[in-house]
MMTF fields as JSON, N, C-alpha, C and O atoms, coordinates in Angstrom:
{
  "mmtfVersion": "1.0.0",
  "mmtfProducer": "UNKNOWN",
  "numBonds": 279,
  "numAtoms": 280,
  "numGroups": 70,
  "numChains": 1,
  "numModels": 1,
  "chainsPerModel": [1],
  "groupsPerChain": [70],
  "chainIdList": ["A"],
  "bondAtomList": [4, 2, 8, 6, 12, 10, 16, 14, 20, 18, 24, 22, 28, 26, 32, 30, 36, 34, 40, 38, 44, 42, 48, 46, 52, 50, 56, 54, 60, 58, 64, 62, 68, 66, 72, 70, 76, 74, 80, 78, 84, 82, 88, 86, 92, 90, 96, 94, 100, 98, 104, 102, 108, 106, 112, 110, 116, 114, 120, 118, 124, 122, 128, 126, 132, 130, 136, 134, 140, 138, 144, 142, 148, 146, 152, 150, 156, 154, 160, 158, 164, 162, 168, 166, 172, 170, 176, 174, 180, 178, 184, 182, 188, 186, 192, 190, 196, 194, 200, 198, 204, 202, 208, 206, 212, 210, 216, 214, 220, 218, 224, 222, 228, 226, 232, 230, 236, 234, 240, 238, 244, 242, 248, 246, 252, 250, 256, 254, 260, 258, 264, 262, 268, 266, 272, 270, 276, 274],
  "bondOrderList": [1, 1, 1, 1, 1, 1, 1, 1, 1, 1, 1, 1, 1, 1, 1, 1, 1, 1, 1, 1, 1, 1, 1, 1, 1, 1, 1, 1, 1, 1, 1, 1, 1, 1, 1, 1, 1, 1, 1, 1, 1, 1, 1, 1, 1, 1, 1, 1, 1, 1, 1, 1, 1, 1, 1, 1, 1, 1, 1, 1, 1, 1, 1, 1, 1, 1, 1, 1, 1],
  "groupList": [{"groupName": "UNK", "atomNameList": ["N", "CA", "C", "O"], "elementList": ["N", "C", "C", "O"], "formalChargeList": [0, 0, 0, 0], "bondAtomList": [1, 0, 2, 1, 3, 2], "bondOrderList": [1, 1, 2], "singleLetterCode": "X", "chemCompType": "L-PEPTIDE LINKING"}],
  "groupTypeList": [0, 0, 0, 0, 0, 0, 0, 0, 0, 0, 0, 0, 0, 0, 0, 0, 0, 0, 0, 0, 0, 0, 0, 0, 0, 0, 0, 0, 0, 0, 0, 0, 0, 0, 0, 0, 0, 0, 0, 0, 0, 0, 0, 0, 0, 0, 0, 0, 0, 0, 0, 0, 0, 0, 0, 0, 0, 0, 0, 0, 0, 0, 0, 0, 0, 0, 0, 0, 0, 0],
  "groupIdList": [1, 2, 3, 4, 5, 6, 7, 8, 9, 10, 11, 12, 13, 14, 15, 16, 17, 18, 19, 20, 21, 22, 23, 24, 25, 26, 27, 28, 29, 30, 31, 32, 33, 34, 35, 36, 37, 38, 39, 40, 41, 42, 43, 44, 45, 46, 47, 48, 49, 50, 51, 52, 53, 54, 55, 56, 57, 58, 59, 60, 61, 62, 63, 64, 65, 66, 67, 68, 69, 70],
  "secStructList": [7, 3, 3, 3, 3, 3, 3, 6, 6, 6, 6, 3, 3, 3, 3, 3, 3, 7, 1, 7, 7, 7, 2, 2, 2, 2, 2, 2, 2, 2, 2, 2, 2, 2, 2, 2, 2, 2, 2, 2, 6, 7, 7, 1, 1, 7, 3, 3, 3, 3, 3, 7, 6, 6, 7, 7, 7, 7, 7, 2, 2, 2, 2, 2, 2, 2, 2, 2, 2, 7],
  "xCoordList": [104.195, 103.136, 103.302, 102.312, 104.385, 105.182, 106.727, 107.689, 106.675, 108.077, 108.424, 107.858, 109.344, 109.888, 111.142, 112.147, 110.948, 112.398, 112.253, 111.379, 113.847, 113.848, 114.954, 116.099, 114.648, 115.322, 115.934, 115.245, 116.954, 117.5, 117.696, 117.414, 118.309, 118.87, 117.627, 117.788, 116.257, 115.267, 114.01, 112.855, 114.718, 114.132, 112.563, 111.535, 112.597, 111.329, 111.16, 111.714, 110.339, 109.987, 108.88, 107.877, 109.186, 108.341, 107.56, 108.415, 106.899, 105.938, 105.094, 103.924, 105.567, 104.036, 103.353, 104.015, 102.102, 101.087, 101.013, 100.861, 101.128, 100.721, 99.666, 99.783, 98.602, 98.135, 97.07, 97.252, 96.235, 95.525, 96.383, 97.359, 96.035, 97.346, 96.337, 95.23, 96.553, 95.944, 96.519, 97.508, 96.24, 96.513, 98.488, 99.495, 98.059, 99.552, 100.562, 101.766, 99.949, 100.717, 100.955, 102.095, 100.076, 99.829, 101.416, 102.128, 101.3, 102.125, 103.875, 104.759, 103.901, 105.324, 105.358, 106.245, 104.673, 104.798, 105.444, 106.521, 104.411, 104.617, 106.037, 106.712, 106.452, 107.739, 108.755, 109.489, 108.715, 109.453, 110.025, 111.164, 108.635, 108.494, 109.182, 110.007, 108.846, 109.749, 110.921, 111.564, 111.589, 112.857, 113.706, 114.757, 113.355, 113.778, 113.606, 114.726, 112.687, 112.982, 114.051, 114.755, 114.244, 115.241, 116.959, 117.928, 116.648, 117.881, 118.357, 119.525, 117.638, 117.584, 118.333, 118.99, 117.593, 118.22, 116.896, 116.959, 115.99, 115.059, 114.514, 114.432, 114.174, 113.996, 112.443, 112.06, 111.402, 110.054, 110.594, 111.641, 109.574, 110.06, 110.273, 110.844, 109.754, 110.556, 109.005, 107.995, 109.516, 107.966, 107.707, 108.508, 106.217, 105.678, 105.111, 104.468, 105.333, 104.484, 104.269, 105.219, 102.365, 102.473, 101.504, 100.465, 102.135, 101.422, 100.704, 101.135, 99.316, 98.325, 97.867, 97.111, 98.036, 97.33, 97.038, 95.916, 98.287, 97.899, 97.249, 97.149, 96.804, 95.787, 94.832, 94.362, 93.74, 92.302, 92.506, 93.549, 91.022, 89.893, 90.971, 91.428, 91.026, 91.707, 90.894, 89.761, 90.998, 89.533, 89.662, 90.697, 88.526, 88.012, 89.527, 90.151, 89.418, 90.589, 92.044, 92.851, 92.116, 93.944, 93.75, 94.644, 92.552, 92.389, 92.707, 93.772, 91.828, 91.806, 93.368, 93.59, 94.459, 95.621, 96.306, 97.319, 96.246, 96.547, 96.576, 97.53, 95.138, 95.216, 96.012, 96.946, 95.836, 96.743, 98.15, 98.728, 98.818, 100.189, 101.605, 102.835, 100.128, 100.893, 100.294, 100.538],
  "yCoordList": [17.961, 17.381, 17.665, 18.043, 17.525, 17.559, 18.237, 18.187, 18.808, 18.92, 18.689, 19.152, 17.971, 17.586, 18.344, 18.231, 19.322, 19.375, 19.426, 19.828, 18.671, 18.47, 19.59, 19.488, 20.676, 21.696, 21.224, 21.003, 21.071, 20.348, 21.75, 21.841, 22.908, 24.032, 24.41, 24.638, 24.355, 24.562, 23.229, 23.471, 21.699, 20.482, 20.736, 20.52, 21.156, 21.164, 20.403, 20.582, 19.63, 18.988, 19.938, 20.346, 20.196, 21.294, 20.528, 19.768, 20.443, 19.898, 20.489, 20.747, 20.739, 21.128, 20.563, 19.675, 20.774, 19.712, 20.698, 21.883, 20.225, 21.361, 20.657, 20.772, 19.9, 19.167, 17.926, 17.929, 17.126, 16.33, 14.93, 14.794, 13.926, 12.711, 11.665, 12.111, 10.597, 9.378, 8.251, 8.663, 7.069, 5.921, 5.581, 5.226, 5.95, 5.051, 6.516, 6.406, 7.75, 9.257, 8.76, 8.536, 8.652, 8.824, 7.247, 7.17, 6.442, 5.292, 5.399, 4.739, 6.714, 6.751, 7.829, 7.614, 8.827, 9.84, 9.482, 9.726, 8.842, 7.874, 6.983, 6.947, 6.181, 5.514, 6.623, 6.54, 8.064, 8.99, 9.594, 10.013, 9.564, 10.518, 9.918, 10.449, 8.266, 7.569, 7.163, 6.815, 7.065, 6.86, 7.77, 7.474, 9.152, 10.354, 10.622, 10.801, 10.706, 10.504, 9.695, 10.058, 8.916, 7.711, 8.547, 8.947, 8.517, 8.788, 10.55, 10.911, 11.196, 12.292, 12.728, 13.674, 10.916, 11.095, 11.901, 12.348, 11.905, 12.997, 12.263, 11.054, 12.555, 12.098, 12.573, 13.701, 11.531, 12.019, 13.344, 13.355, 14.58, 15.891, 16.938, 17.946, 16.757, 17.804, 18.229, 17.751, 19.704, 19.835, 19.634, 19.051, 20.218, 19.861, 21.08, 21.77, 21.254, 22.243, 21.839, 21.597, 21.474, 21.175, 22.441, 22.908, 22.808, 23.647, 23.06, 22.469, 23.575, 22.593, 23.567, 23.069, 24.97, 26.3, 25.8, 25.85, 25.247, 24.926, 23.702, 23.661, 22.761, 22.01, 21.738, 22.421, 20.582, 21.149, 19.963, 19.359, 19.656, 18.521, 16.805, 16.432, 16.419, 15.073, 14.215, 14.309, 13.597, 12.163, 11.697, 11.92, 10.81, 9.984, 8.365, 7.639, 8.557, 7.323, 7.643, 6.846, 8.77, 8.889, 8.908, 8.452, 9.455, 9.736, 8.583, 8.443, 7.287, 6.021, 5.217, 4.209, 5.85, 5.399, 6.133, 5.513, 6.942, 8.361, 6.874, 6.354, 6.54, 5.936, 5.122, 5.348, 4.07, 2.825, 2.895, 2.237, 3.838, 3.869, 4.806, 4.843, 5.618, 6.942, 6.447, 7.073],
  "zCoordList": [13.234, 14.017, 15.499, 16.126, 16.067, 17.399, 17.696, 16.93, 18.883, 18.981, 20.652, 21.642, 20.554, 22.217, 22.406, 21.705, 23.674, 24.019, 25.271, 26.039, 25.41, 27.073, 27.629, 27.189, 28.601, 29.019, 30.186, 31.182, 30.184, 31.896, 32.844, 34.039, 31.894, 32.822, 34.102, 35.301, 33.19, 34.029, 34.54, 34.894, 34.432, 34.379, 33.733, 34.375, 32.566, 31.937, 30.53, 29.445, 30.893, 29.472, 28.783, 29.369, 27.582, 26.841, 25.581, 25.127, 25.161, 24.176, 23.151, 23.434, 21.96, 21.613, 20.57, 20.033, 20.004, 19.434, 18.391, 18.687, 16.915, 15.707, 14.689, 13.469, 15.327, 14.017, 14.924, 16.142, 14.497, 14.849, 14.966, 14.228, 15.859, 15.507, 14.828, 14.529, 14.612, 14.493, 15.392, 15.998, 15.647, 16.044, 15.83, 16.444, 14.704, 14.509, 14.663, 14.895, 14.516, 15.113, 16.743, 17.151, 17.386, 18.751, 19.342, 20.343, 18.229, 18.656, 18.581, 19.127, 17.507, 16.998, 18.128, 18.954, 18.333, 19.514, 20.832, 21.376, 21.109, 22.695, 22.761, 23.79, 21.383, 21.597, 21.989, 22.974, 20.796, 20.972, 21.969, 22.173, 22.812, 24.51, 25.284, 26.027, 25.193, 26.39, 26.142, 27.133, 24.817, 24.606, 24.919, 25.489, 24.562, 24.869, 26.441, 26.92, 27.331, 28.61, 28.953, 29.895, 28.51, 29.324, 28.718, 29.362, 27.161, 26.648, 27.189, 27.049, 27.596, 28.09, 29.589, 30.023, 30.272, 32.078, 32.978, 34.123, 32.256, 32.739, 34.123, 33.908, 35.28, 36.208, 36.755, 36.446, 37.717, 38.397, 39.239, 39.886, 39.088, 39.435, 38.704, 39.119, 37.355, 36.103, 36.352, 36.868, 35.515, 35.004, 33.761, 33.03, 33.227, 31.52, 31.285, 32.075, 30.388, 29.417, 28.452, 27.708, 27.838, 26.987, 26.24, 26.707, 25.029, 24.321, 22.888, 21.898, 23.347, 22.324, 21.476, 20.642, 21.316, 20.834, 19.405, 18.901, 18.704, 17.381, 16.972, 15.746, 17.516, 17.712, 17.898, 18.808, 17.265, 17.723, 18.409, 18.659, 18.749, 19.406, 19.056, 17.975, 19.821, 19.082, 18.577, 19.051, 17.979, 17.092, 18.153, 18.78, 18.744, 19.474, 19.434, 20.208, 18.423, 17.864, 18.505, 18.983, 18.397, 18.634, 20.317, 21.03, 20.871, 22.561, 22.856, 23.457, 22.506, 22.605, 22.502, 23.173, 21.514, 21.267, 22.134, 22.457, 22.55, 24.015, 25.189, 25.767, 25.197, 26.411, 26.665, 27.435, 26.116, 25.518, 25.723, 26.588, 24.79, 24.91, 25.822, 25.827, 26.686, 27.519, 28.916, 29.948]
}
């Protein structure tokens, strides 16, 4: 569905999206992202790349759980 990696050599958080999420996708995601930031050390200043190529349009529903929990 997802893959997180955090690159310190080049402070890049890398991301990518393989699939549509839902509500309760978008909720286990978001715990993921910020636990992993913290457990990571990742600091304001990194960059992101997020790669969405294999992904479409998100449901209206998961945008909505996007908002909410990110």
């Amino acid at each position: 569905m997802y893959q997180i990696h955090f690159r310190h050599d080049i402070n890049l958080l890398d991301i990518a999206w393989h699939g549509l999420f839902d509500p309760d996708t978008v909720a286990s995601y978001a715990r993921e992202v910020k636990a992993r930031f913290v457990q990571e050390r990742f600091l304001p200043g990194y960059l992101l790349r997020m790669d969405m190529s294999r992904s479409a349009v998100q449901p209206q529903d998961a945008v909505a759980a996007f908002r909410e929990h990110l």
